[in-house]
C-alpha positions as CSV (number, residue, x, y, z in Angstrom):
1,X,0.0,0.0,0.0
2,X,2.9,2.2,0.7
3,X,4.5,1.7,-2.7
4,X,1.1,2.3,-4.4
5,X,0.6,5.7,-2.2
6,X,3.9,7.0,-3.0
7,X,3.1,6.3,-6.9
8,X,0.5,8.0,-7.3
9,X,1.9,11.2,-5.4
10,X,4.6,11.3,-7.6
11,X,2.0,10.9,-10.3
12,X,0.6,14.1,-9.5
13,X,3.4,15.6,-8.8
14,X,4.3,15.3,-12.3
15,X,1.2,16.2,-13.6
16,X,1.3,19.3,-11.8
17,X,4.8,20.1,-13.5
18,X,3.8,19.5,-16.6
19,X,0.4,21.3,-16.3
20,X,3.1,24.1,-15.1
21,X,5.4,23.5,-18.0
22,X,2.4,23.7,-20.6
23,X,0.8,27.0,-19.2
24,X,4.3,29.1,-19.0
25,X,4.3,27.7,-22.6
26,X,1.1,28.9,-24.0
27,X,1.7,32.4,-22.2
28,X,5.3,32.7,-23.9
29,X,2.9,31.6,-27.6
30,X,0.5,34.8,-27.0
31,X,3.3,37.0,-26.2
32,X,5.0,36.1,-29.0
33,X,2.3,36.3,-31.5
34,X,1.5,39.7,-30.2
35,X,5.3,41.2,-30.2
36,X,5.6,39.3,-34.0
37,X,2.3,41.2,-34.9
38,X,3.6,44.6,-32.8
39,X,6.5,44.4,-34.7
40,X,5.1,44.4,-38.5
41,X,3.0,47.1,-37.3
42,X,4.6,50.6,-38.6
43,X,6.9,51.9,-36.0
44,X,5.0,55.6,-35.6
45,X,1.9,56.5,-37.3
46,X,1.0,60.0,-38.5
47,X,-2.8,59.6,-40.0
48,X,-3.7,62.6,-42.6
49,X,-5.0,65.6,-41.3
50,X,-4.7,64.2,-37.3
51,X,-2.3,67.3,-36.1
52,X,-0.4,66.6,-32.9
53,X,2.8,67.1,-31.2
54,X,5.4,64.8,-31.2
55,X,7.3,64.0,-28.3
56,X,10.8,62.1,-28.7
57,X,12.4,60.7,-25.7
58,X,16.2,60.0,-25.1
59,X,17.4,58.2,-22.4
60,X,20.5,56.6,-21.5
61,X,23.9,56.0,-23.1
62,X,24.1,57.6,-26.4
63,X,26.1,56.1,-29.1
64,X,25.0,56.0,-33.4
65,X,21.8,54.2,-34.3
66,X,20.9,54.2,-37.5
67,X,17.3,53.1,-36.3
68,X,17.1,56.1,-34.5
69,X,18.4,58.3,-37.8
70,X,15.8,56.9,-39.5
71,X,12.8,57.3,-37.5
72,X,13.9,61.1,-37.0
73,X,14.0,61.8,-40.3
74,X,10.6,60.3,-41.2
75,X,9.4,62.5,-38.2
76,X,10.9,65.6,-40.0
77,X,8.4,64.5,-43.0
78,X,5.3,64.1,-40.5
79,X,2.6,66.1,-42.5
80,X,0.6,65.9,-39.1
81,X,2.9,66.7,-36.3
82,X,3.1,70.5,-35.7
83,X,5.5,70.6,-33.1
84,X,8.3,68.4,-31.2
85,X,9.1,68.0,-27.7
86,X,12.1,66.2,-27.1
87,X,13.2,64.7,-23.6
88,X,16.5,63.9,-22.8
89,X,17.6,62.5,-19.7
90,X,21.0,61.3,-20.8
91,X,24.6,60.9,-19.3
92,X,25.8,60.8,-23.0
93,X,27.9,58.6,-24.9
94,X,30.4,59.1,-27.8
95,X,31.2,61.7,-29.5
96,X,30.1,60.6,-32.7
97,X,27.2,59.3,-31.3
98,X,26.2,62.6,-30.0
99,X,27.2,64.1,-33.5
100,X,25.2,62.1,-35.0
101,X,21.8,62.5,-33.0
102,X,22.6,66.5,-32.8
103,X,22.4,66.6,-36.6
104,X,19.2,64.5,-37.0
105,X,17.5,66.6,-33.8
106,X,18.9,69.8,-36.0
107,X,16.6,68.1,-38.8
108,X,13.8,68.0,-36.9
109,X,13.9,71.4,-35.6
110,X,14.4,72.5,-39.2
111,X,11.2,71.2,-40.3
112,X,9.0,71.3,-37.2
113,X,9.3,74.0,-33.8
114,X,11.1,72.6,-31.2
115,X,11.5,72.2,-27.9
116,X,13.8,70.4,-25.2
117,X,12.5,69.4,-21.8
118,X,15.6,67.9,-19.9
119,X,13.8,65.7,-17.0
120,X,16.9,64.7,-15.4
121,X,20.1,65.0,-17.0
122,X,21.7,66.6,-20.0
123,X,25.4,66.3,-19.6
124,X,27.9,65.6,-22.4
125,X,26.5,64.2,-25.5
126,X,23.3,64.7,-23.8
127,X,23.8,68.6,-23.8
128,X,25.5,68.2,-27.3
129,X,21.5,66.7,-28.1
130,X,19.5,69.1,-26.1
131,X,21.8,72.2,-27.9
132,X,20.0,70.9,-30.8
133,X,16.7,72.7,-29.5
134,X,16.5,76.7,-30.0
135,X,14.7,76.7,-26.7
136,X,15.8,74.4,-23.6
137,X,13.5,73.9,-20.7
138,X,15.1,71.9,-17.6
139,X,13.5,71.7,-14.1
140,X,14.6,73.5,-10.9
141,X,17.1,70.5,-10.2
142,X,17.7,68.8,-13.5
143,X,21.5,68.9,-14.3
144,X,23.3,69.8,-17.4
145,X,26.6,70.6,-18.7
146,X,29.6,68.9,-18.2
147,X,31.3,70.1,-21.5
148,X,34.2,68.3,-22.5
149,X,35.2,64.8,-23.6
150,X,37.7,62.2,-22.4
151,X,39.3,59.1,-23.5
152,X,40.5,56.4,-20.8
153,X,42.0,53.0,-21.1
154,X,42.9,50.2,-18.3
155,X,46.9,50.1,-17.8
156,X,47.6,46.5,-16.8
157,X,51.2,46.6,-17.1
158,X,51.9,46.2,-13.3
159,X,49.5,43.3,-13.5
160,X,50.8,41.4,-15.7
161,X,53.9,41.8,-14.4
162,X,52.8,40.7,-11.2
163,X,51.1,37.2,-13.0
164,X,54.0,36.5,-15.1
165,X,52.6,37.7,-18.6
166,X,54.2,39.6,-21.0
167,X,52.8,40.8,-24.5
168,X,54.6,41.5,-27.6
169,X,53.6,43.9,-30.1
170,X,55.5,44.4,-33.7
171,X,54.0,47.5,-34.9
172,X,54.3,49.1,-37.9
173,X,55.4,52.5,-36.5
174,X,55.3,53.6,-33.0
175,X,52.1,55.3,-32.4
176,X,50.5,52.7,-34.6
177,X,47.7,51.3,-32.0
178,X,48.8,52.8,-28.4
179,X,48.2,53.6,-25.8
180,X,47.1,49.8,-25.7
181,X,47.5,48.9,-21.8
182,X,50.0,46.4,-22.2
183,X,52.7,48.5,-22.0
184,X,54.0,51.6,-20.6
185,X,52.3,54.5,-22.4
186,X,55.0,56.9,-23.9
187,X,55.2,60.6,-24.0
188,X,54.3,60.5,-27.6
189,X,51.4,58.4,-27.6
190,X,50.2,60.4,-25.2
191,X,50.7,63.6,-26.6
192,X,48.4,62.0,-30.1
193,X,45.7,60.9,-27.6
194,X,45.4,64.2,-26.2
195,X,45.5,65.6,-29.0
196,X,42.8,64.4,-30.1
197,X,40.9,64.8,-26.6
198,X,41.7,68.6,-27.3
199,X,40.7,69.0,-30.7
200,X,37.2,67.2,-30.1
201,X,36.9,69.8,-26.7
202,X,37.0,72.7,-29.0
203,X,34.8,71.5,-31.3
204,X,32.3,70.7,-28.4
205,X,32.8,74.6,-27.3
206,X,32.5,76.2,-30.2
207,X,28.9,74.4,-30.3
208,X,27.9,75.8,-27.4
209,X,29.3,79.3,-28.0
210,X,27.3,79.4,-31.6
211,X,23.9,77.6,-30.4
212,X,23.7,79.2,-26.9
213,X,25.6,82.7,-27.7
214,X,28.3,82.0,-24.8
215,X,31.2,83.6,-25.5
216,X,34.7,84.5,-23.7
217,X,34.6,84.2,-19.9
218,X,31.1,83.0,-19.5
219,X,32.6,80.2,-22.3
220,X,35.3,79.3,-20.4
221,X,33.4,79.1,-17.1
222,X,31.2,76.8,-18.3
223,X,32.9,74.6,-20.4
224,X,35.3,73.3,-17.4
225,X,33.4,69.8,-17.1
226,X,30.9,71.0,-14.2
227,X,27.7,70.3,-14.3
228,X,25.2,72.8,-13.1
229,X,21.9,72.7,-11.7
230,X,18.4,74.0,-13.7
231,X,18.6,77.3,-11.3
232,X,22.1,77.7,-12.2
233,X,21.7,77.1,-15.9
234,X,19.5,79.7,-16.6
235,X,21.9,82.3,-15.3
236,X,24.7,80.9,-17.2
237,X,22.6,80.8,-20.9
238,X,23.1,77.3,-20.7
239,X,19.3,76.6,-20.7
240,X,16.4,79.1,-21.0
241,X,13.5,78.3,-18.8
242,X,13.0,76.3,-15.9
243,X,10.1,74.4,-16.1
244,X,8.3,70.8,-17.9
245,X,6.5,69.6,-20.6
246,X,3.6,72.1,-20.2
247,X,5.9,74.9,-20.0
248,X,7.6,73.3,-23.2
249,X,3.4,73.4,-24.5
250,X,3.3,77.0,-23.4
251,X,6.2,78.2,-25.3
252,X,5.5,76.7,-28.4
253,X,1.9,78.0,-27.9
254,X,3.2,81.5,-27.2
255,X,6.3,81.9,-29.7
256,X,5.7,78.9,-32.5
257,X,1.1,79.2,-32.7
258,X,1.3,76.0,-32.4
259,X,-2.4,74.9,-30.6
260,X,-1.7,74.1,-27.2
261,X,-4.9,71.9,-26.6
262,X,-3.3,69.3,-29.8
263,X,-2.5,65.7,-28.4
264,X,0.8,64.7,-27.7
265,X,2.1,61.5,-28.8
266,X,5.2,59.0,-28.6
267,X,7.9,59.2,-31.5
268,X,9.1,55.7,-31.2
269,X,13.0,55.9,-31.8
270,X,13.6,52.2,-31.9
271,X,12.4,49.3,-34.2
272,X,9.2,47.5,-32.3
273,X,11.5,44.4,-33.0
274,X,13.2,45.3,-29.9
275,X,9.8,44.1,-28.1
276,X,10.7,40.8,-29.0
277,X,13.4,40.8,-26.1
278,X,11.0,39.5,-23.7
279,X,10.7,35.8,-26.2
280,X,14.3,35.3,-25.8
281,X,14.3,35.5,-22.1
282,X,11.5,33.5,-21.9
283,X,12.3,30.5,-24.3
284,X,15.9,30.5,-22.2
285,X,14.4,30.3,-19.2
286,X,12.0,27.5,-20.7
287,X,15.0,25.5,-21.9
288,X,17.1,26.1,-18.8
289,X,14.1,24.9,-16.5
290,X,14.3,28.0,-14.5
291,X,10.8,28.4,-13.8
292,X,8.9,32.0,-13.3
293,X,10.8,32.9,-10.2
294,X,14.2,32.3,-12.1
295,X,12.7,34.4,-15.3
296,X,12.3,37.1,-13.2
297,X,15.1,37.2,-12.0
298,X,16.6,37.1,-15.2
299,X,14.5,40.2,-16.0
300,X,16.1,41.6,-13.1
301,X,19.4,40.9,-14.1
302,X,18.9,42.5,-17.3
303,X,19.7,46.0,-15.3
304,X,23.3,45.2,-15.2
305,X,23.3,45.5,-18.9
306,X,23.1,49.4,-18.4
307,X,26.1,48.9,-16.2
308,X,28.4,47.1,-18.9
309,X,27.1,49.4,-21.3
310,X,29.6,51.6,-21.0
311,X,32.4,49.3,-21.0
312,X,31.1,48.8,-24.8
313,X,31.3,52.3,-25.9
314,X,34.4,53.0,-28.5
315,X,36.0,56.2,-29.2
316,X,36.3,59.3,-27.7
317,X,33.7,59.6,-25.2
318,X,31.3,63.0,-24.3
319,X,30.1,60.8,-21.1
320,X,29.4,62.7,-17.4
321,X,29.1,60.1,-14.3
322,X,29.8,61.1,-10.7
323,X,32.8,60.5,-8.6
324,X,33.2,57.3,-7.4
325,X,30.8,55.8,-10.2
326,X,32.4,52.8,-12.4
């Protein structure tokens, strides 16, 4: 009796399992059939005669998209968006990232009024974007600025020194490839790297001195990396209104005629194929057997990907982060 009780509890056992197994399936199905259909639908829709205001959102590292090149310029050709509110809440990225979103924003605001709300952060490449705007609106403690660029690299020398590794390089000439970490950077390779640093600098501030009418001093005081708050940025010309989005409304309203009552309505940067994330999570975690609890953790652990990020990001960077931030 024994053996025959502890059968059939281990008979439902697994018939609860696979009952388990066969929901998380059919749930993983209808996602995916909805994200598949999501993402044949047409990534922003401007119907015929439908005004509205646009409102474009950038957020986090900054780097070139060709995506988002694209779906700006089809904005520029919206027949029914009147006007453009663009958010940025960015640390920024590279430089030619930056350069490269500054010129399609500068598209946009050829073709359409607009108007930059910063809702966090605007520093670097994300000021380089928000300089895009004639008008910038930041709030009371929003931060922007920190004008300049850098260039790092790890300098593992000592370390492998310490292990027992050395690493031999033929190169063609001697700044060919350095500084490259493995070895003692020289005063010339140096000097070509900062060089570079400094030439990108200037070109950052002369931006601002031509889109924001900083000149001299008031250049040079704030173009030293700082960042400043909202408050302090609209005494320094670096932004010109503190306030939000319906400040942003009002100006365009006010300056621009553009109907402040008009709806305002996502400008989707990114490809809806990007929604289809959530299925390869999901079919991993199916074929790992990690269960719900273990897919969301995975979904947890997916914020770590912001973090290594920035160990991805080539180039000369026009990136802000606060001390003691890796």
């Amino acid at each position: 009796m024994s053996l025959d009780a502890d059968l059939i509890v281990d008979r439902r056992r697994m018939r609860r399992k696979l009952t388990f197994w066969r929901v998380l399936a059919v749930v993983v199905a209808i996602i995916a059939i909805g994200a598949i259909a999501s993402a044949l639908a047409p990534r922003n829709m401007s119907a015929p005669g439908v005004h509205q205001i646009a409102r474009v959102n950038i957020s986090g590292l900054i780097r070139n998209n060709t995506d988002r090149t694209k779906a700006l310029a089809d904005l520029a050709k919206a027949s029914s968006v009147r006007a453009v509110i663009v958010h940025v809440d960015s640390p920024g990225g590279t430089v030619a990232g930056s350069e490269q979103l500054y010129n399609s924003l500068r598209q946009v605001a050829a073709a359409k009024p607009t108007v930059v709300v910063v809702d966090g952060l605007a520093a670097s490449g994300g000021y380089i974007a928000a300089m895009s705007s004639d008008h910038i609106v930041a709030q009371d403690t929003s931060l922007v600025g920190s004008i300049g660029v850098l260039a790092q690299y790890p300098n593992v020398t000592d370390l492998l020194k310490t292990i027992g590794v050395k690493v031999d390089t033929v190169r063609s000439t001697p700044l060919k490839a350095v500084p490259d970490g493995f070895e003692p950077t020289s005063p010339e390779a140096k000097a070509a790297l900062e060089a570079i640093v400094m030439d990108l600098y200037g070109w950052f501030k002369g931006m601002v001195q031509d889109r924001r009418k900083i000149a001299g001093e008031a250049l040079d005081k704030v173009a030293d990396g700082r960042v400043f708050t909202g408050r302090q940025a609209v005494g320094l010309k670096l932004i010109d209104e503190i306030g939000d989005e319906q400040t942003a409304i009002a100006w365009l309203a006010k300056e621009k005629g553009i109907d402040p009552k008009l709806s305002v309505r996502d400008w989707r940067l990114t490809s809806r194929l990007s929604d289809l994330s959530f299925l390869h999570l999901a079919t991993a975690a199916l074929l790992d057997g990690v269960g719900l609890t273990g897919l969301a953790q995975r979904f947890t652990d997916t914020g770590s990907v912001q973090a290594l990020e920035r160990l991805n990001l080539d180039g000369v960077l026009a990136l802000w982060h606060p001390p003691g931030a890796n």
